[in-house]
C-alpha positions in Angstrom: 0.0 0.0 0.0 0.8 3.9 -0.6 1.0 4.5 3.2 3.9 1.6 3.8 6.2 3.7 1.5 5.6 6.6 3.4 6.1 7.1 7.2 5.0 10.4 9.2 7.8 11.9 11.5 7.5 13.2 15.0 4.0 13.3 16.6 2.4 13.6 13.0 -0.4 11.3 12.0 -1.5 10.0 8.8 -5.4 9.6 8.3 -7.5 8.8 5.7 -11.0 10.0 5.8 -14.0 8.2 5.4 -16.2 8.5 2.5 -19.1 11.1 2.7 -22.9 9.5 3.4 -24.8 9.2 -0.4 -28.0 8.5 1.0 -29.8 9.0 4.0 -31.2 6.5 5.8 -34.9 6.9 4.4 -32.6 6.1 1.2 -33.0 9.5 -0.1 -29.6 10.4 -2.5 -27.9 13.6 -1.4 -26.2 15.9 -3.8 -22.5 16.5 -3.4 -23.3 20.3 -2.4 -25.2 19.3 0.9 -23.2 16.4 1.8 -21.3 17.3 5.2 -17.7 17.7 5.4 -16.3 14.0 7.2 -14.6 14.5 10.1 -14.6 11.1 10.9 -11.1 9.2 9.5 -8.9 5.8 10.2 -5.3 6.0 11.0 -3.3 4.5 8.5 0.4 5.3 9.8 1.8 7.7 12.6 5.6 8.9 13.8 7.5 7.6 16.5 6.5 10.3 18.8 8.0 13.6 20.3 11.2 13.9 22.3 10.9 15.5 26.0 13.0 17.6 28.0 15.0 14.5 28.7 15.2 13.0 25.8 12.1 10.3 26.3 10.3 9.4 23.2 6.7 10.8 24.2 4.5 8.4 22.8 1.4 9.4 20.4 -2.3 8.4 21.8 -3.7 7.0 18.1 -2.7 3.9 17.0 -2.7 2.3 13.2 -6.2 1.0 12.4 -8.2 3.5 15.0 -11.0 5.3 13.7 -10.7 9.4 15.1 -12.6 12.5 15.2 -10.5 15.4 13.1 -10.7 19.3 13.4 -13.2 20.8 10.6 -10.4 22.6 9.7 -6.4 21.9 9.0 -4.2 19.2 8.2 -1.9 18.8 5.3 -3.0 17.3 2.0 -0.8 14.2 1.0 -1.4 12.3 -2.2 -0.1 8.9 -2.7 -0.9 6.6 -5.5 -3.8 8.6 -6.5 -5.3 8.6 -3.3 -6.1 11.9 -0.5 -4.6 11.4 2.8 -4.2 14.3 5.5 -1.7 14.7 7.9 -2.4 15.8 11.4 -0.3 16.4 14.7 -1.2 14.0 17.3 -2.2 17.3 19.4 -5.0 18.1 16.8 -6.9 15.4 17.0 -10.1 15.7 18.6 -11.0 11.9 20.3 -10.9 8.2 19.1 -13.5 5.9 19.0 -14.0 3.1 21.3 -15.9 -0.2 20.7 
């Protein structure tokens, strides 16, 4: 995959987002313009983390494979193999979600 070849430094993480809802659930189709903006994604790669004051490795809280909650705005556009993946610092993600 794209993401293998490509591996986020520092506290950086590297999300794709989910595809927009067509339909509603009455099975109504929705045009692009009034489809909400996802801010739902899945992690696909993150750094190694941020170095402390002493010179720990500070861990990041996402792991590959979770599912998050991103800001409406920001992030940094990657493209890889014809696909749109965002980058994000570890700090800017909003929550993760839990099963």
């Amino acid at each position: 995959m794209a993401f293998r070849k490509f591996l986020p430094l520092f506290d950086r993480v590297l999300v794709e987002r989910l595809a927009a809802e067509t339909v509603t659930k009455g099975g109504i189709m929705l045009p692009e313009k009034s489809q909400g903006k996802v801010l739902q994604a899945t992690v696909v790669a993150v750094g190694p983390g941020t170095t402390n004051k002493d010179g720990q490795v500070q861990p990041l809280s996402v792991k590959v494979g979770e599912k998050v909650l991103l800001p409406e705005y920001g992030g940094t556009k990657v493209i890889l193999e014809d696909k749109d993946y965002f980058l994000f610092r570890d700090a800017d993600i909003l929550g993760k979600y839990v099963d």
